[in-house]
Backbone of each chain as ProteinMPNN parsed JSONL, in Angstrom:
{"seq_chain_A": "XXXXXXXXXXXXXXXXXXXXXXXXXXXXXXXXXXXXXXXXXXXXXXXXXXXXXXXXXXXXXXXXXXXXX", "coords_chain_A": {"N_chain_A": [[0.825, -1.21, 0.0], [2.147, 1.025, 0.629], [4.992, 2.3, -0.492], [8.43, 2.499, 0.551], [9.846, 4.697, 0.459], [7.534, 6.571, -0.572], [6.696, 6.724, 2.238], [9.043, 8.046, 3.952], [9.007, 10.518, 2.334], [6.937, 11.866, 2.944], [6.617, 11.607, 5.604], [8.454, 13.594, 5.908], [7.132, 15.676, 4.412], [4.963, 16.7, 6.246], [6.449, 17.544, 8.403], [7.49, 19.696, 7.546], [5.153, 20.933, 6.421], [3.996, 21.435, 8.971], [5.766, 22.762, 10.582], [5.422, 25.181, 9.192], [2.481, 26.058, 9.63], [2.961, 26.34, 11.546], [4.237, 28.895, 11.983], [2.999, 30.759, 10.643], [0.653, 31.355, 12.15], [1.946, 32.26, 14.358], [3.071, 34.439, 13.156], [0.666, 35.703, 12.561], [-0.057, 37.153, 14.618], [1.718, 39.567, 14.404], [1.536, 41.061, 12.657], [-0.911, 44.006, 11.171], [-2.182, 44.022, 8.909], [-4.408, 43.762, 6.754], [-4.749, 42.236, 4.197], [-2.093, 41.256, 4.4], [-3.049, 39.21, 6.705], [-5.134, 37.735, 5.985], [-3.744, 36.435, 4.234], [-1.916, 34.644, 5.816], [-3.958, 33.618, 7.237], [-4.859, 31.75, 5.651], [-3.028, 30.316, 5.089], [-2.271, 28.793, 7.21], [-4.822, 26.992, 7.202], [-4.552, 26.16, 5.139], [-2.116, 24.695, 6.269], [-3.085, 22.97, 8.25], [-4.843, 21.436, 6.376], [-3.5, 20.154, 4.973], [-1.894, 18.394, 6.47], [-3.728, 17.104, 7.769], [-4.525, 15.275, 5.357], [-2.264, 14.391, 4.905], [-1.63, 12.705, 7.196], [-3.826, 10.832, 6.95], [-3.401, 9.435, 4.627], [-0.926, 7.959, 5.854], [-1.84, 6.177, 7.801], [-4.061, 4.885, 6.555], [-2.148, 3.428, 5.436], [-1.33, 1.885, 7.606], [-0.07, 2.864, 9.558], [1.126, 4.806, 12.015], [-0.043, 8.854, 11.863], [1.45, 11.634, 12.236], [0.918, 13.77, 15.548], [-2.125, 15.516, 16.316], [-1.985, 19.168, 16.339]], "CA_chain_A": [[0.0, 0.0, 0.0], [3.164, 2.257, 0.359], [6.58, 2.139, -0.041], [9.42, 3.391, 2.373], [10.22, 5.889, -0.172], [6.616, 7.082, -0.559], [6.621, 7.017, 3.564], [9.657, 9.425, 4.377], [8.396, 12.335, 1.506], [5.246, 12.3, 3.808], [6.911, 12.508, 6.925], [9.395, 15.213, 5.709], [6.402, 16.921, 4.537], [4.756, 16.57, 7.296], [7.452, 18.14, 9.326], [7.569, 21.217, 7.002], [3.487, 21.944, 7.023], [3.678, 22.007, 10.492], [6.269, 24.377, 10.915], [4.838, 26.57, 8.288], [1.482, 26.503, 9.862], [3.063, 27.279, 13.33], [5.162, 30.128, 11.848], [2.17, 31.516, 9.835], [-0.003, 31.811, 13.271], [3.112, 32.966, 14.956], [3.24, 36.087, 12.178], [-0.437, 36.529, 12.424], [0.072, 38.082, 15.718], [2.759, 40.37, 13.942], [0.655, 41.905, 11.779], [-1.806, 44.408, 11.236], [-2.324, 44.681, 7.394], [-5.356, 42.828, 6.82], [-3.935, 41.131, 3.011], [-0.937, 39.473, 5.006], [-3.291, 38.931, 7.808], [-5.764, 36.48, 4.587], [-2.556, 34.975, 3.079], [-1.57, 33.953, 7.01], [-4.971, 32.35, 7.612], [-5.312, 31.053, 4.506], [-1.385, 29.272, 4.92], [-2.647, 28.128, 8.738], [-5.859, 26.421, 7.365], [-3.984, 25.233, 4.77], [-1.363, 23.342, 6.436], [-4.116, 22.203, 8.969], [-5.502, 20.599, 6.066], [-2.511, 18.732, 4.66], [-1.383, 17.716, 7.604], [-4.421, 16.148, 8.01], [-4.188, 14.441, 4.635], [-1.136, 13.529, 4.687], [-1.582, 12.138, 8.291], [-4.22, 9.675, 6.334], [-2.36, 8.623, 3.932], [-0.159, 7.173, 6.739], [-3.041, 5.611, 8.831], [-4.75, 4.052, 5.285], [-1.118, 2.317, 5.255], [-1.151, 1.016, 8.845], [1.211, 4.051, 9.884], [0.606, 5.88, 12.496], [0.843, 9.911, 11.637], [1.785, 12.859, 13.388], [-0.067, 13.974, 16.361], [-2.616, 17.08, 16.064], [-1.861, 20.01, 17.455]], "C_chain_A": [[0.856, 1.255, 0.0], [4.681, 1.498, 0.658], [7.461, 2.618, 0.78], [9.78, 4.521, 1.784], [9.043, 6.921, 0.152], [6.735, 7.632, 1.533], [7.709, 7.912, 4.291], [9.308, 10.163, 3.636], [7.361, 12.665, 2.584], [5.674, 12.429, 4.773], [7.735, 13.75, 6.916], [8.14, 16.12, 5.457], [5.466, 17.514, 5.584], [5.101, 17.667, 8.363], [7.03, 19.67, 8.587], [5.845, 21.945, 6.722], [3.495, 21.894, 8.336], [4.105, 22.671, 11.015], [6.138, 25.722, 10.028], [3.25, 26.848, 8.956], [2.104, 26.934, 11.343], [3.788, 28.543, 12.715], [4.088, 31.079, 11.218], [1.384, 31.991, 11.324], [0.98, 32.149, 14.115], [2.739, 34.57, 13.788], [1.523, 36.681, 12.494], [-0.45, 37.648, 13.664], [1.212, 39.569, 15.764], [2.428, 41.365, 13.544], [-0.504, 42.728, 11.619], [-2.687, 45.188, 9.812], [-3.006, 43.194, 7.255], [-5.164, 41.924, 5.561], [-2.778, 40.773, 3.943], [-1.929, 39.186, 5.897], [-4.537, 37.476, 7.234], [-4.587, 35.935, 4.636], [-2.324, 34.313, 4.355], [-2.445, 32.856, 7.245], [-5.033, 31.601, 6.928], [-4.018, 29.957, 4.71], [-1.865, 28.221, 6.168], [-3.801, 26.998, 8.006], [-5.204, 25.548, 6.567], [-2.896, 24.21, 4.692], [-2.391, 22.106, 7.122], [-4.284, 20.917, 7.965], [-4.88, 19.724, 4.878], [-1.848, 17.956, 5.619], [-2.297, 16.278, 8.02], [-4.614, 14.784, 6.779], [-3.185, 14.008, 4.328], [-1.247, 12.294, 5.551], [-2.651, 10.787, 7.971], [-4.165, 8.897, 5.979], [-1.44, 7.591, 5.012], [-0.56, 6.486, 7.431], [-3.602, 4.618, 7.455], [-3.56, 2.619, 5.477], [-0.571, 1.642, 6.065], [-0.287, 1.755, 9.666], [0.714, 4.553, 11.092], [1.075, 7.871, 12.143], [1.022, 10.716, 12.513], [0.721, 13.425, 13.734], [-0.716, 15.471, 15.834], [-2.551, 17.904, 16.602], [-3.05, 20.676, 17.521]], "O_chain_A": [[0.48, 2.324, -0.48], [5.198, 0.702, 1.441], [7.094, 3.197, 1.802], [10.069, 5.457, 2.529], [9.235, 7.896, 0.878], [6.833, 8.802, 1.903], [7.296, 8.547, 5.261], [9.082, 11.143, 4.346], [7.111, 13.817, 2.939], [5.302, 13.479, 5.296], [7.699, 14.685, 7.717], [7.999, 17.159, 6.103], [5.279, 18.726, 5.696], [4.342, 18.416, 8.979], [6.353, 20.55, 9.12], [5.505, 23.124, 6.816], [2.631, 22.633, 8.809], [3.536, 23.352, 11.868], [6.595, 26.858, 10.162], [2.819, 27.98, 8.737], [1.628, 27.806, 12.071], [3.708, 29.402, 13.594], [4.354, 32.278, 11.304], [1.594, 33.171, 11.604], [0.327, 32.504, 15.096], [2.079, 35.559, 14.106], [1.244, 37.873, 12.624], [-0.828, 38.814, 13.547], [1.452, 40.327, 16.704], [2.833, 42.476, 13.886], [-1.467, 42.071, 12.016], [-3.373, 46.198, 9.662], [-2.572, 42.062, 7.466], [-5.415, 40.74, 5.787], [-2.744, 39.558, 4.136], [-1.427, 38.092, 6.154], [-4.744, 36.472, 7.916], [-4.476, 34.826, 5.159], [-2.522, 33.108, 4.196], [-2.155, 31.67, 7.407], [-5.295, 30.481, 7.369], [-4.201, 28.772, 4.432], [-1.81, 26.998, 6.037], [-3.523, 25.866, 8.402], [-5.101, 24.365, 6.891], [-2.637, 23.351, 3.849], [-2.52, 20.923, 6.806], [-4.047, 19.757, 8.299], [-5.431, 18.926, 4.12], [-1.298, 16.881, 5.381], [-1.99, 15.135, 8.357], [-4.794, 13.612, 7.109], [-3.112, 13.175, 3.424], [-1.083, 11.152, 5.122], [-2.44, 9.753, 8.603], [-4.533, 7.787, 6.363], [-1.41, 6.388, 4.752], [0.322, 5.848, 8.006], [-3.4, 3.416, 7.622], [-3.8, 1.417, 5.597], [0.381, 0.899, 5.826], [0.267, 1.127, 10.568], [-0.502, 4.729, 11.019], [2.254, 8.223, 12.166], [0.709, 10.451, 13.674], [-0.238, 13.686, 13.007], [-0.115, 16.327, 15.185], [-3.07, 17.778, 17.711], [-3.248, 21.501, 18.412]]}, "seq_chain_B": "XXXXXXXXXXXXXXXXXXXXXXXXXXXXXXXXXXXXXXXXXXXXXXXXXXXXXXXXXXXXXXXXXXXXXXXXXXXXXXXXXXXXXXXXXXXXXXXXXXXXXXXX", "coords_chain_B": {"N_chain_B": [[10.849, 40.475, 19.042], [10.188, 42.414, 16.331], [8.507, 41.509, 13.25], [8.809, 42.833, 9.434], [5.923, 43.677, 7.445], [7.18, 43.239, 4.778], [9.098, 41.071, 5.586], [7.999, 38.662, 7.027], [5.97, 38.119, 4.521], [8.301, 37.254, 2.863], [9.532, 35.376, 3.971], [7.401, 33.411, 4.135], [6.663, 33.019, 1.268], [9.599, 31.722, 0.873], [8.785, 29.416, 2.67], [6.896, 28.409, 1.228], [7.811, 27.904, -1.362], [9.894, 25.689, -0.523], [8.373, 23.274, 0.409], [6.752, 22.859, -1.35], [8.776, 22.097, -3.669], [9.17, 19.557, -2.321], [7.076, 18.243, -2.251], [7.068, 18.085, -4.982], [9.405, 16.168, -6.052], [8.509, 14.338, -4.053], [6.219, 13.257, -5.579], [7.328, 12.422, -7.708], [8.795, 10.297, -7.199], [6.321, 8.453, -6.415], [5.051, 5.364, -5.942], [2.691, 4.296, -5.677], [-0.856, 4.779, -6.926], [-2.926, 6.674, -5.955], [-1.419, 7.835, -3.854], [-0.152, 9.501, -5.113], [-1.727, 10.85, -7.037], [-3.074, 12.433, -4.923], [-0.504, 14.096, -3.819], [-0.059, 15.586, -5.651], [-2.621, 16.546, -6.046], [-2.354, 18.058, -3.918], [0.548, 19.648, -3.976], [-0.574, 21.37, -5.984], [-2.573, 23.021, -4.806], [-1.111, 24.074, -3.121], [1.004, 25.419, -4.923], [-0.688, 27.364, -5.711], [-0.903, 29.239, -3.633], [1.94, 29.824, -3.654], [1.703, 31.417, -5.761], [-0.553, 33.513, -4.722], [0.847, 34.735, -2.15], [3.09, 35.912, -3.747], [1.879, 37.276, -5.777], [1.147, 39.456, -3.836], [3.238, 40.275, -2.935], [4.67, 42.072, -5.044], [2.849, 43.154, -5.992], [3.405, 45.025, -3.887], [5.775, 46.258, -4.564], [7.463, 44.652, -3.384], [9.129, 42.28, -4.578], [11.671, 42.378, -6.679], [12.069, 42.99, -10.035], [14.374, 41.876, -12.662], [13.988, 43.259, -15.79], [14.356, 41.456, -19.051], [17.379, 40.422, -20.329], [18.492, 41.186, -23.653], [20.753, 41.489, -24.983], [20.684, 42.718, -27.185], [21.571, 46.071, -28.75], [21.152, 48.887, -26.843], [19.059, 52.086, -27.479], [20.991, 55.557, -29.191], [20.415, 57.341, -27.144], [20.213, 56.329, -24.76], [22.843, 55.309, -24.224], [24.65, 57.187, -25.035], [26.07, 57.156, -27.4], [27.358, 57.816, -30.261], [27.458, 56.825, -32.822], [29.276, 54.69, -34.749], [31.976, 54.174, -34.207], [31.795, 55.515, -31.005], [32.571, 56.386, -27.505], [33.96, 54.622, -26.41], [35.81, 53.606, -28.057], [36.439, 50.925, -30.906], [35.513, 48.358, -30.098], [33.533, 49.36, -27.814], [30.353, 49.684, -25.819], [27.714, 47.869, -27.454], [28.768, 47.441, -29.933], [29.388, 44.397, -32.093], [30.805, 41.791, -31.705], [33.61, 41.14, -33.274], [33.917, 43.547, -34.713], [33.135, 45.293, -37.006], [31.362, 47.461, -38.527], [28.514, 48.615, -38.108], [25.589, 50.833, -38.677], [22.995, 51.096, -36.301]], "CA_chain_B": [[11.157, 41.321, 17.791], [9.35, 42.705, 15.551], [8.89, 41.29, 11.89], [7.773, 43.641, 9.243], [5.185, 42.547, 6.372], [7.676, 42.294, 3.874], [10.151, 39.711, 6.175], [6.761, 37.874, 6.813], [5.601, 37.354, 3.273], [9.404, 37.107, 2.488], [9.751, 34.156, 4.535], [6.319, 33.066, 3.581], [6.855, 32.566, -0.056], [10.587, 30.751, 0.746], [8.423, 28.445, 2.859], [5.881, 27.625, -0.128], [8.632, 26.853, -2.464], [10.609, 24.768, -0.612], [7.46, 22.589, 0.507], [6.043, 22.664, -3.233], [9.851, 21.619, -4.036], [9.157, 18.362, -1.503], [5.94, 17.399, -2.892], [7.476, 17.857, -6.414], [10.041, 15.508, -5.186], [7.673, 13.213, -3.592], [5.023, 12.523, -6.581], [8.231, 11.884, -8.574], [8.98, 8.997, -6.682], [5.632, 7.948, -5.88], [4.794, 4.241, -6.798], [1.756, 3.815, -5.667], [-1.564, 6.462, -7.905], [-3.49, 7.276, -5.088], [-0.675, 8.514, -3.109], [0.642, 10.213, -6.324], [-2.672, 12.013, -7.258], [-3.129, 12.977, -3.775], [0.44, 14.587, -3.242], [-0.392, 16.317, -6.993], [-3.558, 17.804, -5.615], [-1.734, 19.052, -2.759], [0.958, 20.369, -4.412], [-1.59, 22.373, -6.782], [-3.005, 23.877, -3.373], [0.742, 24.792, -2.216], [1.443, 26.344, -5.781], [-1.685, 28.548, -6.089], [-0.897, 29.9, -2.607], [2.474, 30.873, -3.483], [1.328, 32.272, -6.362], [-1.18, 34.202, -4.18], [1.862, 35.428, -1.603], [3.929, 36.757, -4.681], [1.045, 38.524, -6.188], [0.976, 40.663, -2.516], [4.675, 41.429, -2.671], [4.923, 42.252, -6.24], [1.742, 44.587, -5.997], [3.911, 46.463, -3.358], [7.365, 46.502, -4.68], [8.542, 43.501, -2.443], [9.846, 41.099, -5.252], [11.99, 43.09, -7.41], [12.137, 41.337, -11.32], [14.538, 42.464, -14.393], [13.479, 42.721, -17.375], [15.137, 40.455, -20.053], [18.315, 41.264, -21.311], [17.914, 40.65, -24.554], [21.573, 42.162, -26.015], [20.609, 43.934, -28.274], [22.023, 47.291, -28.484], [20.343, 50.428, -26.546], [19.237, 53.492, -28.309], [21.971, 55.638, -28.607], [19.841, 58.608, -26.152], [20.3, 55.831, -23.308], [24.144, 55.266, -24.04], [25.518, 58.108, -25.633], [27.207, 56.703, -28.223], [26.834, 58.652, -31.442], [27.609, 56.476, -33.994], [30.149, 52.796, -34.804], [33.654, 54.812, -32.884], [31.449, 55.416, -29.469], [33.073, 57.128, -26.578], [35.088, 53.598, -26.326], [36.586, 53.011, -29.206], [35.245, 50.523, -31.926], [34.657, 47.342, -29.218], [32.819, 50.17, -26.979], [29.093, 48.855, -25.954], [26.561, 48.126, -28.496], [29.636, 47.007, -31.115], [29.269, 43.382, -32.457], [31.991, 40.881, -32.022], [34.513, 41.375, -34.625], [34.114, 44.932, -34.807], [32.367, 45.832, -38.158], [30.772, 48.711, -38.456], [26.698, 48.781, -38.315], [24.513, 51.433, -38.441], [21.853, 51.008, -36.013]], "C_chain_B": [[9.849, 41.013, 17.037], [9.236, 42.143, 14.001], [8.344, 42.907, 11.192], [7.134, 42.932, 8.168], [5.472, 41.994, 5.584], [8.731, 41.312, 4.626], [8.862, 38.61, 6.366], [6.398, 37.169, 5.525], [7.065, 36.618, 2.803], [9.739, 35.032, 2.697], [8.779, 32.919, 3.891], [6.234, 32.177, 2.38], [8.293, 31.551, -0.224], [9.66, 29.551, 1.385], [7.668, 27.43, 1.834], [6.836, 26.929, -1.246], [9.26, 25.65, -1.989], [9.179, 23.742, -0.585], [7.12, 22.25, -0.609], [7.683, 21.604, -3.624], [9.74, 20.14, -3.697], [8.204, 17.786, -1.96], [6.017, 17.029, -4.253], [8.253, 16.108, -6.184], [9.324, 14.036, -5.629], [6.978, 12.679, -4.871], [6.159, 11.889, -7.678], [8.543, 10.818, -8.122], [8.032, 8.138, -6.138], [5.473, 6.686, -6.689], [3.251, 3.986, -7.047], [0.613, 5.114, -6.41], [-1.932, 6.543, -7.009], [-2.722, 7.669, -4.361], [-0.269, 9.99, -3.58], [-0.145, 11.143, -6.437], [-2.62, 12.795, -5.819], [-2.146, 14.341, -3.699], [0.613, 15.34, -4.792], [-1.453, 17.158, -6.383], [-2.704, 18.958, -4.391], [-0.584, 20.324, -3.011], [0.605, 21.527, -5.419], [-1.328, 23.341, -5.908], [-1.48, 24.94, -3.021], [1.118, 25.942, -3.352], [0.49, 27.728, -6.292], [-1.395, 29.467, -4.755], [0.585, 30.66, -2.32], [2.358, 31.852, -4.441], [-0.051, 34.006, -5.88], [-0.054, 35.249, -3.201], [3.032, 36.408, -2.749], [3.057, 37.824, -5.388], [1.267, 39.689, -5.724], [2.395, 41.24, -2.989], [4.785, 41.674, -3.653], [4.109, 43.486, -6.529], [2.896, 45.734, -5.361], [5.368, 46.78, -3.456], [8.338, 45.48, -3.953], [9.338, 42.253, -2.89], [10.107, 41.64, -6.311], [12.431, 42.316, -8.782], [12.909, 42.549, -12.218], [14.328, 42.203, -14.741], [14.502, 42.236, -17.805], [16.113, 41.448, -20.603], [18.519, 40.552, -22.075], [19.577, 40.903, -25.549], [21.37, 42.825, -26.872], [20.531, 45.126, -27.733], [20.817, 48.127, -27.646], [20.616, 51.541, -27.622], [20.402, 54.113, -28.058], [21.546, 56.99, -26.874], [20.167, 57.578, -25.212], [21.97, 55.565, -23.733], [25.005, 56.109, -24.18], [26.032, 58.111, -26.456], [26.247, 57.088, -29.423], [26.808, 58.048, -32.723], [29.12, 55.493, -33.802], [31.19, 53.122, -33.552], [32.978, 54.64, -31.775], [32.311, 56.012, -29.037], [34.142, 55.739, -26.305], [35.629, 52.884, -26.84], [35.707, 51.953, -29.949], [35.007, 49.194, -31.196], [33.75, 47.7, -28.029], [31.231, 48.996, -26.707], [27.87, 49.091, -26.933], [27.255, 47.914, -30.064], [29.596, 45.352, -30.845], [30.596, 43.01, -32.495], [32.904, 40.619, -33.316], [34.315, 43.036, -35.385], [33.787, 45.063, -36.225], [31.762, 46.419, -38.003], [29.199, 48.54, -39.348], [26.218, 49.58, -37.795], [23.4, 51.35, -37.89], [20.89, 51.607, -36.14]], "O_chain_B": [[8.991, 40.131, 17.005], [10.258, 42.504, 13.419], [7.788, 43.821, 11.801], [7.519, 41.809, 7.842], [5.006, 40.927, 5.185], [9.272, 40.628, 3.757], [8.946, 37.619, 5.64], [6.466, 35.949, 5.374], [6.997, 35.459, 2.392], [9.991, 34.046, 2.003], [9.152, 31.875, 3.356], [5.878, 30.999, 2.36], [8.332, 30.728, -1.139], [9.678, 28.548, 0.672], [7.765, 26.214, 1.672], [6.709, 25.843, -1.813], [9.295, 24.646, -2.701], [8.86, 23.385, -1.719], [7.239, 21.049, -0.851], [7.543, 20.397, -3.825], [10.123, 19.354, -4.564], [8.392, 16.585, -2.16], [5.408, 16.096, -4.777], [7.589, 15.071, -6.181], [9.357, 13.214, -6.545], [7.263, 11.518, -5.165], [5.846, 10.949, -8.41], [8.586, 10.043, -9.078], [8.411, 7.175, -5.472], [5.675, 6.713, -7.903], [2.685, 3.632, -8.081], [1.043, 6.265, -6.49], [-0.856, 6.51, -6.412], [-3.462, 8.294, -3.602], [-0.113, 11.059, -2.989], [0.219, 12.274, -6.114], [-2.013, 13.866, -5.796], [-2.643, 15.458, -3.56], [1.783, 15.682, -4.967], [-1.259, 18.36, -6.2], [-2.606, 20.175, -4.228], [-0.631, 21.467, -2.558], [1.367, 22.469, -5.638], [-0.445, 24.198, -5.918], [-1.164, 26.108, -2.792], [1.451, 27.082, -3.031], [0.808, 28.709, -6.964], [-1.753, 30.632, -4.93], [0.796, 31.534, -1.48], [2.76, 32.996, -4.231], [-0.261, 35.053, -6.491], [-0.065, 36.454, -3.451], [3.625, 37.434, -2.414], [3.404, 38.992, -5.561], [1.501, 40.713, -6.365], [2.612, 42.401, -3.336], [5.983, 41.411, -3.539], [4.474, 44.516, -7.095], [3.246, 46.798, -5.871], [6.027, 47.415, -2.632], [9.569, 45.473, -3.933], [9.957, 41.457, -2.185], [9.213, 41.662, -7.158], [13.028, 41.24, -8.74], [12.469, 43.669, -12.474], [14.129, 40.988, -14.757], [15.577, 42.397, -17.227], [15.997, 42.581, -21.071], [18.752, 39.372, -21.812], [19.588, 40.529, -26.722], [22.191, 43.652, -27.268], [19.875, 45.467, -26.749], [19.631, 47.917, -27.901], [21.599, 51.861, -28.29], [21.075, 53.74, -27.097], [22.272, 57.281, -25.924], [20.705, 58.266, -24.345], [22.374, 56.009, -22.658], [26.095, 56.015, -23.614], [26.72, 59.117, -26.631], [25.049, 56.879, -29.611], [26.239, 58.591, -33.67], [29.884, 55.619, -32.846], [31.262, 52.623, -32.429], [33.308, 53.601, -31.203], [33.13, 56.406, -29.867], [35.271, 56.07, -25.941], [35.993, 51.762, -26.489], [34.488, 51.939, -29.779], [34.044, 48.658, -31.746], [33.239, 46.837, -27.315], [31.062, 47.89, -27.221], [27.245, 50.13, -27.143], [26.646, 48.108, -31.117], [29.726, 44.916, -29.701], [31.464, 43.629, -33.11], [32.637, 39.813, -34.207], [34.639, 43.375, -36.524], [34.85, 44.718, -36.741], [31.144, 46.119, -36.982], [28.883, 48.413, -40.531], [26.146, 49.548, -36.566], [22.462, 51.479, -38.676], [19.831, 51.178, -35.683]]}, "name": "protein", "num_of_chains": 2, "seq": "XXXXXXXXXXXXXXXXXXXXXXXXXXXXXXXXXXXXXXXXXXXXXXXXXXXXXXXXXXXXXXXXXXXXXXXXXXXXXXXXXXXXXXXXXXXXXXXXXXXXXXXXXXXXXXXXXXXXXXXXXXXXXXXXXXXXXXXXXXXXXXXXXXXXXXXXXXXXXXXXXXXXXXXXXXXXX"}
């Protein structure tokens, strides 16, 4: 159902949407210019919601994935 | 510390590439299709969003682009150069390799 190749890209990416969605809600609190303050949420929701499909992908294949923050 | 909006987006848009870079990556080595499409849709998502972050800084001067240099000569009003001689002799700028003399 996956290979070992396929299974580290997904945890590396993994790793890197989650510190882009913590660094994006880190900046939102930076900011007070309401276009970066969209592209921020918009980056936050959208790691949320690879994280969460990635974290699938790894569960479909008997994996466990990374926890939710 | 303080960021300001452009170190924010700055950062922003290095994060989207490399990530996009990793999912590129990834679908290239994927074996299995449903992993593959998947980590294709995703990377879509990733590439429309840095295309959305470059829009912002580009609107406000924050991603500075030259234009194409294309070689070919400048008028002479932007160089000065009056004609084949030029102010630097006949390999000056805007003289063709092997120095022959053309009238632009």
């Amino acid at each position: 159902r996956m290979t070992e190749m396929e299974k580290l890209h997904i945890m590396e990416q993994l790793k890197a949407e989650e510190l882009c969605a913590r660094k994006s809600q880190f900046y939102l609190n930076q900011t007070r210019d309401p276009a970066v303050q969209s592209l921020l949420q918009q980056c936050v929701d959208k790691g949320q919601r690879h994280i969460s499909t990635l974290n699938n992908l790894l569960q479909d294949a008997g994996l466990s994935g990374m926890a939710q923050h | 510390m303080q960021f300001s909006d452009r170190d924010i987006l700055t950062d922003l848009i290095t994060g989207t590439k490399m990530i996009s870079t990793g999912y590129h990556t990834a679908v290239l080595e994927a074996a299995n299709d449903r992993i593959r499409n998947t980590l294709i849709h995703i990377n879509n998502e990733e590439l429309n969003a840095q295309k959305q972050i470059f829009d912002l800084m580009h609107s406000r001067g924050w991603y500075p682009l030259d234009p194409l240099y294309t070689g070919a000569p400048m008028g002479a009003e932007a160089t000065g150069i009056r004609g084949p001689e030029g102010p630097m002799g006949r390999m000056g700028p805007g003289m063709p390799p092997g120095g022959e003399v053309r009238n632009w």
